[in-house]
C-alpha positions as CSV (number, residue, x, y, z in Angstrom):
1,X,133.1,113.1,50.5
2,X,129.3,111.5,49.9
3,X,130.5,108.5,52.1
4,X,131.5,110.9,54.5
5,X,128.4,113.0,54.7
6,X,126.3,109.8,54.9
7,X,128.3,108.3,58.0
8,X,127.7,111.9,59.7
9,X,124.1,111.7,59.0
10,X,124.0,108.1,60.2
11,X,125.6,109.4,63.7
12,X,122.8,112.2,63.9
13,X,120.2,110.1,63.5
14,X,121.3,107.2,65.7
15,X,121.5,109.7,68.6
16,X,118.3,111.2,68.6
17,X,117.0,107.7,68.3
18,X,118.7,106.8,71.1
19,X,118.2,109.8,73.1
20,X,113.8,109.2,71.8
21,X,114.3,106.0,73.8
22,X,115.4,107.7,76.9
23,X,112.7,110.0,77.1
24,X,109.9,107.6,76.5
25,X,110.9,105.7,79.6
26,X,111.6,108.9,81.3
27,X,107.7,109.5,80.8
28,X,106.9,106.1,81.2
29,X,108.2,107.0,84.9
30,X,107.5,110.1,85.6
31,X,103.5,109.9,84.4
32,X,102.9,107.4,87.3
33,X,105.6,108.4,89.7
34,X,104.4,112.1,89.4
35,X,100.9,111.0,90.6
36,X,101.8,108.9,93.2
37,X,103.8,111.9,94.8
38,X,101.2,114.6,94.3
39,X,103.2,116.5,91.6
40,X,101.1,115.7,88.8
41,X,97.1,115.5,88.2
42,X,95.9,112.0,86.9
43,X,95.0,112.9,83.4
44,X,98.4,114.5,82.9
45,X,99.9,111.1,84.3
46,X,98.2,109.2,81.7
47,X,98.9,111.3,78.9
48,X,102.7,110.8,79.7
49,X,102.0,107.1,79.9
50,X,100.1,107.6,76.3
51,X,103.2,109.7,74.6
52,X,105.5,107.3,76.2
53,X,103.6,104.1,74.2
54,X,103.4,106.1,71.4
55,X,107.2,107.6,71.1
56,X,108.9,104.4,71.9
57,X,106.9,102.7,68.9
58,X,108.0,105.3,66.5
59,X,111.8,104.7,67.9
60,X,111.1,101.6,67.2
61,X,110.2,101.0,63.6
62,X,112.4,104.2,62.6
63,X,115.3,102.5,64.7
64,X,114.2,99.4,62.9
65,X,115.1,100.7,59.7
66,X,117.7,102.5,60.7
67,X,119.4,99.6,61.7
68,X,119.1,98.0,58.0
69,X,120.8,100.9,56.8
70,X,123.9,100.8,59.1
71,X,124.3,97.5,58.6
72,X,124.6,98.2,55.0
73,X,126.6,100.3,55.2
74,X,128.6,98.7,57.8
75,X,128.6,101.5,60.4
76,X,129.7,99.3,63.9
77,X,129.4,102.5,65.6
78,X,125.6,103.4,64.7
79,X,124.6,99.8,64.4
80,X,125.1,99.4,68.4
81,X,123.6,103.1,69.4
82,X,120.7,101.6,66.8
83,X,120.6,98.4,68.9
84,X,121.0,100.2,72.4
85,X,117.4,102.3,71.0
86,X,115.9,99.0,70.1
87,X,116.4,97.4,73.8
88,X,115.1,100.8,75.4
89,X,112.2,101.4,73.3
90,X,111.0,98.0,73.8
91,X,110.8,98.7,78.0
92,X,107.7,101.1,77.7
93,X,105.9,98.3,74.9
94,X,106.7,95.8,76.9
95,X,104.9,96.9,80.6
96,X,102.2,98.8,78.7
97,X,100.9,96.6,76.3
98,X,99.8,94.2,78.4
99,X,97.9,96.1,80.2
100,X,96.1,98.0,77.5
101,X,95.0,94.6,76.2
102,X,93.7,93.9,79.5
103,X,91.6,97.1,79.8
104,X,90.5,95.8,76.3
105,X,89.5,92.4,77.5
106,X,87.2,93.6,80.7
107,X,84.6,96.2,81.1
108,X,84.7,99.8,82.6
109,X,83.8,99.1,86.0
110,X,85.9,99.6,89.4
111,X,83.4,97.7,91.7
112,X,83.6,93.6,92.2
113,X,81.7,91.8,94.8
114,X,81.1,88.4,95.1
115,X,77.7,88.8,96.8
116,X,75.9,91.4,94.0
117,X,72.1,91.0,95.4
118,X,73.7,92.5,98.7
119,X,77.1,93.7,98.4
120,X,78.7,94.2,101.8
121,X,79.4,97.3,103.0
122,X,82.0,99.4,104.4
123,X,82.5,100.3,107.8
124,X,85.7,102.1,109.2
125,X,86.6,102.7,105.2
126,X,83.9,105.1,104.6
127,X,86.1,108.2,106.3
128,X,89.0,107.7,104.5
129,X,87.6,107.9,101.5
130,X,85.6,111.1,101.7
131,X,87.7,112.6,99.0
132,X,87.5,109.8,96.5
133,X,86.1,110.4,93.4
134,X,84.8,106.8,92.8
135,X,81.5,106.4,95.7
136,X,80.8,103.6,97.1
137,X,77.7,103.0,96.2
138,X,77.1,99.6,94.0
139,X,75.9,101.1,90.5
140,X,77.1,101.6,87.1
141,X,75.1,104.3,85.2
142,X,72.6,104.8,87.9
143,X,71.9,101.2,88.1
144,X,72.8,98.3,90.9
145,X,71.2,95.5,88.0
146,X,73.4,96.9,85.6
147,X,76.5,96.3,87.5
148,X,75.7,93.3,88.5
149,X,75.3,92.3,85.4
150,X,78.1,93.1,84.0
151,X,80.3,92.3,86.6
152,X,79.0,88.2,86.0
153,X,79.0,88.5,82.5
154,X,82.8,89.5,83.0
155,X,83.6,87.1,86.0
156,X,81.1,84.1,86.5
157,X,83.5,82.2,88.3
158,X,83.5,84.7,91.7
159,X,81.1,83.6,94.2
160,X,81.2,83.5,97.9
161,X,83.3,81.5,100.1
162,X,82.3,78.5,102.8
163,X,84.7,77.8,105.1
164,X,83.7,74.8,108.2
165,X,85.7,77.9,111.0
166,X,84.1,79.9,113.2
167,X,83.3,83.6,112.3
168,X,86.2,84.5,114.8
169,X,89.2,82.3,113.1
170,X,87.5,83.2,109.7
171,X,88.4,86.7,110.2
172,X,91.5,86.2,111.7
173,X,92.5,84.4,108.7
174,X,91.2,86.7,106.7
175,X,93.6,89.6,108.1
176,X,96.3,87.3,107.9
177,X,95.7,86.6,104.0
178,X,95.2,90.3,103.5
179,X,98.5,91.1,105.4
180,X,100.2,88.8,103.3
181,X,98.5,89.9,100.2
182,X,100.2,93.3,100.9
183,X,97.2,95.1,102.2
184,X,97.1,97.9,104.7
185,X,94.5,95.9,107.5
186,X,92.4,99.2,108.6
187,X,89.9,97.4,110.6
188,X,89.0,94.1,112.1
189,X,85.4,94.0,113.4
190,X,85.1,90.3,114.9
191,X,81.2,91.5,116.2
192,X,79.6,92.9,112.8
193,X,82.0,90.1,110.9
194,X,83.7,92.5,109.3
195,X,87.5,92.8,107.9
196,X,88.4,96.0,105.7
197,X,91.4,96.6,104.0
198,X,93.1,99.2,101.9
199,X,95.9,98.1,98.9
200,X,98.2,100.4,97.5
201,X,99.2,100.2,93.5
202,X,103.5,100.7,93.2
203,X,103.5,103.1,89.9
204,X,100.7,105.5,90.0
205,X,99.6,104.8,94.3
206,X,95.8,104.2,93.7
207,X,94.7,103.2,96.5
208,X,91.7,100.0,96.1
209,X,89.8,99.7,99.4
210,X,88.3,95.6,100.3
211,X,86.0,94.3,103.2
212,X,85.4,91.1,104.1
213,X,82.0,90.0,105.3
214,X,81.5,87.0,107.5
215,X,78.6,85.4,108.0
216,X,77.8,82.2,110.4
217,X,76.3,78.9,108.5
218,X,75.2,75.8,109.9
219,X,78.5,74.4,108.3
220,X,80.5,77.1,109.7
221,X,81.0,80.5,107.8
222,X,80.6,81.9,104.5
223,X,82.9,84.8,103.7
224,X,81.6,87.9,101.0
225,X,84.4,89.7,99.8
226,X,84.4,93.4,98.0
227,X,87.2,95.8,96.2
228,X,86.2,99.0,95.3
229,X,88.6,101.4,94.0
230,X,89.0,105.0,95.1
231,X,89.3,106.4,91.4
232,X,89.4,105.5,87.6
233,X,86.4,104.1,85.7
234,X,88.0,100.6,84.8
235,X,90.3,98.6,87.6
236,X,91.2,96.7,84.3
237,X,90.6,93.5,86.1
238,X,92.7,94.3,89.3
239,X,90.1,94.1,91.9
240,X,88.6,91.1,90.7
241,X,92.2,89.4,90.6
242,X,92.9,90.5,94.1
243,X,89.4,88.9,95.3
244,X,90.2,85.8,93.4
245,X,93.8,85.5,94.7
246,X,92.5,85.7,98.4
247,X,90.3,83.1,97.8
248,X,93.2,81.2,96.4
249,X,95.2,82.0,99.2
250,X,92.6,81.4,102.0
């Protein structure tokens, strides 16, 4: 009768541990995807992504130990539910971790440029961003010096680039990077040396905008690049990433 009433509370618990799982990559998806198609505000999206962390690492440890206890007791049946909750609780750890000890690893700020004595500016950008919450004005707590110092303390490397081309192929390989970088190319002004750009995130949609600044040199050109994005306080890294990997890919 007691091995009976055990195996029936094994089943219970194995099922909502498996049925926790589900839901935490439910909100794992639903946080960012809900943003992305306007049914969600922001901080609701992240607090889904937030409970979604935390309830797949309760499932987790508690599936964890679960599992010792099945296998004591040799329940096949709950052992594999136990193991199925193991896998799927792992998904939202997995993708989020990383990035959490990314934001960790960089400081709050959303705007990188490799010039930041004079940053370029935007041109055909500005309008499209009218609604954004993040300006575009290169500051952090009122301050250009304080920006720019802590975007070098964060990223030394990130400096401008010489090229030996013209300012016209320089900026027609500069769309062509961009396109192939997956950027939307929203304007290519050959005149002022000017290249802007607009990348789109998959999950949440954020939307980071990027000009290129060409200038002539006596060797050729020298190429500024900036990425601002449109909102959230820290990029955790991602505009500095997508400014080195055009340089890479240049």
């Amino acid at each position: 009768m007691n091995d009976t009433k055990n195996q029936t509370e094994s089943k219970w618990w194995s099922k909502l541990l498996l049925v926790g799982a589900g839901i935490s990559v439910f909100l794992l998806l639903v946080g960012p995807l809900g943003y992305k198609f306007g049914g969600a505000p922001l901080p609701a999206s992240l607090i889904s992504l937030l409970v979604a962390l935390v309830s797949a690492a309760l499932v987790l440890v508690a599936s964890l130990a679960m599992l010792i206890v099945a296998a004591r007791n040799h329940l096949l049946a709950e052992r594999n539910q136990l193991l199925i909750a193991i896998v799927v609780s792992l998904i939202p750890i997995i993708l989020m971790a990383p990035q959490l000890m990314k934001a960790r690893s960089v400081p709050p700020i959303h705007d990188i440029s490799t010039d930041t004595n004079e940053p370029p500016i935007f041109l055909a950008i500005v309008p499209l961003r009218k609604d954004a919450p993040n300006s575009l004005k290169y500051e952090l707590d009122g301050s250009k010096e304080t920006l720019a110092t802590t975007q070098r303390a964060a990223y030394p490397d990130l400096g401008p680039l010489e090229t030996a081309m013209s300012v016209a192929d320089a900026a027609a390989r500069a769309e062509a990077v961009l396109v192939d970088m997956g950027l939307e190319v929203v304007d290519v002004n050959q005149a002022a040396g000017i290249v802007e750009a607009t990348a789109t995130t998959f999950w949440f949609g954020f939307k980071d905008d990027v000009v290129v600044r060409i200038r002539e040199t006596q060797q050729g050109s020298k190429l500024d690049l900036r990425s601002v994005s449109r909102v959230g306080q820290s990029d955790i890294g991602a505009n500095a990433a997508r400014i080195q990997t055009f340089i890479a890919n240049f």
